[in-house]
N, C-alpha and C positions, 0 to 999 in steps of 0.2 A: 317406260310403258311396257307391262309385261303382254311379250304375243302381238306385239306393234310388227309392223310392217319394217324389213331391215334392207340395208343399201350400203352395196359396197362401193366406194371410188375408185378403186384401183390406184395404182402408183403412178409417182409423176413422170413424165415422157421426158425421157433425154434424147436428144435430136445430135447428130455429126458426132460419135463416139467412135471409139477403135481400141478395141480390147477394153470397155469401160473408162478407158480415157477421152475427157475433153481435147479438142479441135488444142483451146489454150495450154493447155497440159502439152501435149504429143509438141507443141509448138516447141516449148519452154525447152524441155527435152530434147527436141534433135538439137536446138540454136545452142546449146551447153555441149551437145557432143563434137558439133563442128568445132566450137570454142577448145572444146581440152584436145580435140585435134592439132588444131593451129599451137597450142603450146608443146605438144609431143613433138609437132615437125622440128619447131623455132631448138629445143632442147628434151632430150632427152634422159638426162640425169636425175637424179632424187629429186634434187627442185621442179624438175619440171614436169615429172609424174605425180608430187606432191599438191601441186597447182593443177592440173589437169585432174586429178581425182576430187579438188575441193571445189572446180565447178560441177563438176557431176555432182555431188551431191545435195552444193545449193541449190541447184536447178531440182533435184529430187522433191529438198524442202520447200521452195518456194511454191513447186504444182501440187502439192499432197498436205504442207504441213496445216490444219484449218485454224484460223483466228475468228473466234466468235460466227463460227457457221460457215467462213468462205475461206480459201485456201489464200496466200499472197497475191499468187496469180489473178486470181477475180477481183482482189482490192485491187489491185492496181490503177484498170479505168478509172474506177471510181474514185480514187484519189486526185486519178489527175483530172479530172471533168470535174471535181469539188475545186481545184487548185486555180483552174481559169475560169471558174465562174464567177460572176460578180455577188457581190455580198448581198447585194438590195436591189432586184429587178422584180420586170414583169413577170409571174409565175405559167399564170394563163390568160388566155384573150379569147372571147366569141362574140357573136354577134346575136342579137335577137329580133327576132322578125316575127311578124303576125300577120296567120294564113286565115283567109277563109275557107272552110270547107263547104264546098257547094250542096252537098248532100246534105247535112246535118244543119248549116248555117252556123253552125256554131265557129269562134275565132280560136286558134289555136298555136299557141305557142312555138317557136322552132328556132334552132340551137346550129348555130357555123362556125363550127371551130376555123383557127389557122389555115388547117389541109383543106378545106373544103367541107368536109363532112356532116351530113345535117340528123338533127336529132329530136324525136320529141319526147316527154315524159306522159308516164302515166302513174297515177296516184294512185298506191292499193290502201285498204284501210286491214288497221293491224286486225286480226279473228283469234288472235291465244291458242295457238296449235295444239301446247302442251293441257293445254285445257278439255280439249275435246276429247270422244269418245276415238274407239279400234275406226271405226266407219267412218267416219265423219273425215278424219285425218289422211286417211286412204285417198278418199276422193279430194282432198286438196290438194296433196302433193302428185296424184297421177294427171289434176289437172292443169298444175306449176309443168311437168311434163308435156304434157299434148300443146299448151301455149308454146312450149320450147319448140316443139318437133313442126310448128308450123314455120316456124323462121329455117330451120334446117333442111330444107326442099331444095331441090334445083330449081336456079334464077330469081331466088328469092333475091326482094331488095334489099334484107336490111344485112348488117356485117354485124353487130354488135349487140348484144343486148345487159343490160346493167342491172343487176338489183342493190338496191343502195337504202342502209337502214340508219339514220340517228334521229337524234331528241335533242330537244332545245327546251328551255326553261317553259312552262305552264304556268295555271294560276284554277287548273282544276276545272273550266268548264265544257270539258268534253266528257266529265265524270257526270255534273249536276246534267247537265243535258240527257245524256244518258239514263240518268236517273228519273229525269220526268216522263223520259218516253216507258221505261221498262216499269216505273212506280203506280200505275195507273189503275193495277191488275194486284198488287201487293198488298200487303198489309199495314194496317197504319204504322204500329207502333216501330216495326220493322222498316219501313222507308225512312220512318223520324230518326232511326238508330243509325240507318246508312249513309243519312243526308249531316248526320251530327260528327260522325267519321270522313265524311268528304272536307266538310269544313276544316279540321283538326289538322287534314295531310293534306289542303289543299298550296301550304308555304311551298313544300317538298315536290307537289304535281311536276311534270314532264308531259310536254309534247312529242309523242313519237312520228316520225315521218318514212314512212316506207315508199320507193317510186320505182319505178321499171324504165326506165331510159334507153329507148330502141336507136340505134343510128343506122343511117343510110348508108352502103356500100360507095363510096366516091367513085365514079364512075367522068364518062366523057360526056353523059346528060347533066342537065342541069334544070334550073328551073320548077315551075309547077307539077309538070311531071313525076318527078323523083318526088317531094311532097307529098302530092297526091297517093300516088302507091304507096309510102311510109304511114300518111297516113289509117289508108284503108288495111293495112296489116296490122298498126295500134290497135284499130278497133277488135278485127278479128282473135286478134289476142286478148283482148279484154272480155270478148264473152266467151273465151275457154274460161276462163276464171273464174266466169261470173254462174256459168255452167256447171260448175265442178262445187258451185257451195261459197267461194269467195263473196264477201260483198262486193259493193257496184266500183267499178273502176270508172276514172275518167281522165282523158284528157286535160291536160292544163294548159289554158291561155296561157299570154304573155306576162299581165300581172302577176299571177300565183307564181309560174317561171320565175319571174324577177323575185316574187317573195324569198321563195325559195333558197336563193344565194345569195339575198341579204339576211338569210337567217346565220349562214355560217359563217366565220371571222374573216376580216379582209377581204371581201368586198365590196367590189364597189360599180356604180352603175352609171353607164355617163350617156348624158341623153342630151350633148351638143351638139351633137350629129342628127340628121334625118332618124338613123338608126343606132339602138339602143344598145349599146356595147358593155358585156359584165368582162371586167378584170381584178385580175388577184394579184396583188400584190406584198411583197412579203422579205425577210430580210432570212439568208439562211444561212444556220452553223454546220458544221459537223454532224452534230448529236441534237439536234432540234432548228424547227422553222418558228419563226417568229411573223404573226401575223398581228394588229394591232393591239401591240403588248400583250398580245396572248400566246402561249407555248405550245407546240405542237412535236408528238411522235409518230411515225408512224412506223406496220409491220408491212411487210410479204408475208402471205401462207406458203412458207415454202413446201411442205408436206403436209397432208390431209389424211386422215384415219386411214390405217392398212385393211383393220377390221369390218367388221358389219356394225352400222350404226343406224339409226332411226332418224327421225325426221325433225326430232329436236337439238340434231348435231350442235347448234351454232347458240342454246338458248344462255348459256354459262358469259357468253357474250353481248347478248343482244338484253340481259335483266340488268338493270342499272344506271346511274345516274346520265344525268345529261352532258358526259361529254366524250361517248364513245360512239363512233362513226366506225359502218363496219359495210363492204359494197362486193361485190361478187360478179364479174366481168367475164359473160358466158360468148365465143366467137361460134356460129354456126357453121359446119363441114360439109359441104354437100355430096352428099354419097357416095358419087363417083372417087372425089377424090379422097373421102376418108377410106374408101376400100383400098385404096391404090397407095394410102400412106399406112394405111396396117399392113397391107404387105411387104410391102418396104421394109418395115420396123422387123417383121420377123425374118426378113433374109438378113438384114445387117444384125439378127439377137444374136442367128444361126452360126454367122462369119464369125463372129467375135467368140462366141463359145469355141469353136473349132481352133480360132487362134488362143485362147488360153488353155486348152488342150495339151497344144503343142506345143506350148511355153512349160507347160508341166504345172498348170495351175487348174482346182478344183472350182467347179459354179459353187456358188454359197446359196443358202435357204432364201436371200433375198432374189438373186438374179435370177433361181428356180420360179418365183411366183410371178414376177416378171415377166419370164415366158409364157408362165398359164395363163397370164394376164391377155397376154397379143392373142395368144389365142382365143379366146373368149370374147374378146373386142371382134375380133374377125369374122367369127360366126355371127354375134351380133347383126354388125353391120351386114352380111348373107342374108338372115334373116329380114332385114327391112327396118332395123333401130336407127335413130338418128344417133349423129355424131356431135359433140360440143368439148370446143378449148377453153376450159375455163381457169382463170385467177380470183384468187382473193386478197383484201386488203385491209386493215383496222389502222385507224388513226384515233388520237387519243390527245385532250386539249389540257392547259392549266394556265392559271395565272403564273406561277412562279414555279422556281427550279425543282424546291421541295415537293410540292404539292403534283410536278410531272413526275416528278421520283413513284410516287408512292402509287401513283394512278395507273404507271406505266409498268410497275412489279403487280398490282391489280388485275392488268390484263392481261399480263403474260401467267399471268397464274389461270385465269380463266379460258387462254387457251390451250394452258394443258388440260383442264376438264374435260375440253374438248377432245379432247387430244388429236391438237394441231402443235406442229412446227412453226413457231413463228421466227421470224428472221428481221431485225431491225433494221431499216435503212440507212445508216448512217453514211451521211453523206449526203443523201438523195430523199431526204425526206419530204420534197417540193412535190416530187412524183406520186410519193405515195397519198401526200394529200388529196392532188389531184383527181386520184384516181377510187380513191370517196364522195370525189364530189358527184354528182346525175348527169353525166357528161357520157358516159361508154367508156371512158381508159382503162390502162391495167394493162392493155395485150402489147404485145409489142404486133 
């Protein structure tokens, strides 16, 4: 969109570094120096500087050398948390409850994972961003904003907030629907043309489902309380949106809840209990999750545009068939402590620069922007901007091996459009499902 409105993300945060090395790394490193030590003391002959030099170097290769995106060292967990995990368990477990809201009357849906944590959905309805005018676009995504910036307050209750986008098979009557409300005002021959082309692609139609999944901060309350306040932020959040141009937002009972994660594979709903428990269950490999004979991959966004991009970042992903899941897990920072963690960030940029200095090593063009990045963040935040930790996630279904092959080279193609880094989960693709799902996950 030429003269569109442009947004930069910034780079991703690396947290406990020292001279641009990970915690695991710097680990790796001394435990191999103390090791060729112990061989130097034990002898010190050719063999023994031979062997002493050849863990120094494994240990070099194993924190630096990268296999498919991660070094050895970051495989490793993962290897071994694949290695004692059971092949066929429970993936996820929560509870659903239905509230009333005293003000509204209306019954409303709510989500208790494992930890405690409670959640509700809200349903936005898709508006075609890329469709709209310079204006119209503007005022949508500054009001995706001002919704953000209300969760990002001091003492706000919620911890979490989710945007979560897939499609399930259709059969086209949210198109005819559509069509009687907007055909009324049309022209004959022209609705008869539109309604004859609905019919034709109505095999192919897709349901798209877009929801906003806010959770509650787990706290020592409990109860209606917490609820209550979660709720009255849902709504508050639903008329930025609805403010800013969005259609009507709404909370979802416990039925539509439930529809909801009976729409996606491997669930299941068990209502022998008082209370109505969704679990997923699922069988996992290496290289895919196996949900009722259906195939599942999933990615991490590991990195996100450096550049300036627009507000249709994510469309190269979000056009297409019905079996790509794609959820964006925003954590709110409350001022205080995001000013006090940018600062942080730029004494430890400061220390680390000074030590590669001294090491006689030059900053590169990356670690430069980096810096202008904290700064920039810093003033920000001075200035009175909200702060948010956000991840992203795509997962992607098939019937069979072939057909994940192809779907899965599909969307790695369409996130270089994007141009995102995507990172497979191999191994831990339970997680990344999960964290598609309308739940809040993704953050650690």
């Amino acid at each position: 969109m030429q003269g569109s409105q442009r947004f930069l993300l910034g780079p991703l945060e690396h947290k406990g570094r020292i001279a641009g090395w990970r915690v695991g790394q710097v680990l790796c490193a001394g435990i191999a120096c103390l090791a060729a030590l112990g061989v130097l003391a034990l002898s010190t002959g050719v063999l023994g500087i031979f062997c002493a030099l050849s863990i120094v170097v494994a240990a070099i290769v194993i924190a630096s050398f990268p296999i498919r995106g991660r070094t050895i060292e970051e495989w490793m967990p993962v290897v071994i948390r694949y290695a004692f995990r059971h092949s066929k368990a429970t993936i996820m477990e929560c509870v659903l409850t239905e509230f009333e809201d005293e003000n509204d009357k209306r019954h409303v849906g709510v989500l208790a994972d494992s930890n405690g944590a409670l959640s509700v959905i809200l349903k936005l309805e898709s508006t075609g961003i890329s469709l709209l005018d310079e204006g119209s676009t503007h005022r949508r995504v500054e009001g995706f904003g001002s919704a953000l910036s209300v969760i990002a307050r001091e003492g706000s209750v919620i911890d979490r907030a989710s945007w979560t986008a897939w499609s399930v098979p259709g059969d086209g009557k949210d198109l005819k629907r559509d069509l009687r409300i907007r055909g009324v005002n049309g022209i004959d021959h022209t609705v008869a043309s539109y309604r004859a082309l609905i019919e034709s692609v109505s095999s192919m139609a897709v349901n798209r489902n877009i929801t906003l999944t806010l959770r509650a901060r787990t706290t020592s309350r409990r109860g209606n309380g917490v609820i209550s306040s979660l709720i009255e932020e849902a709504k508050t959040i639903a008329r930025a949106f609805e403010d800013s141009g969005h259609r009507k937002c709404r909370l979802l009972g416990p039925s539509a809840v439930e529809q909801l994660f009976l729409d996606r594979q491997g669930t299941m709903i068990d209502n022998s209990l008082e209370e109505r428990r969704i679990v997923l269950q699922g069988s996992q490999k290496f290289s895919s999750l196996s949900l009722n004979n259906e195939l599942f991959v999933s990615w991490w966004i590991a990195e996100w545009p450096r550049h300036e991009v627009s507000a249709e970042l994510l469309a190269p992903l979000l056009l297409g068939e019905a079996y790509r899941s794609i959820s964006v897990t925003v954590e709110p920072v409350s001022p205080s402590i995001a000013l006090r963690r940018a600062q942080n960030a730029r004494t430890s940029g400061a220390a680390d620069d000074e030590l590669r200095r001294r090491g006689g090593f030059m900053s590169d063009r990356r670690r430069e922007r980096e810096s202008d990045h904290l700064m920039t963040r810093e003033s920000e935040l001075v200035d009175g901007h909200s702060s948010l930790r956000f991840a992203g996630y795509i997962t992607v279904s098939a019937s069979d091996e072939a057909l994940l092959f192809t779907r899965a080279a599909e969307t790695e193609l369409a996130g270089a459009q994007s141009r995102l880094l995507l990172r497979r989960l191999q191994g831990d693709h339970a997680r990344g499902y999960v964290a598609t799902l309308p739940l809040g996950a993704g953050l650690p």
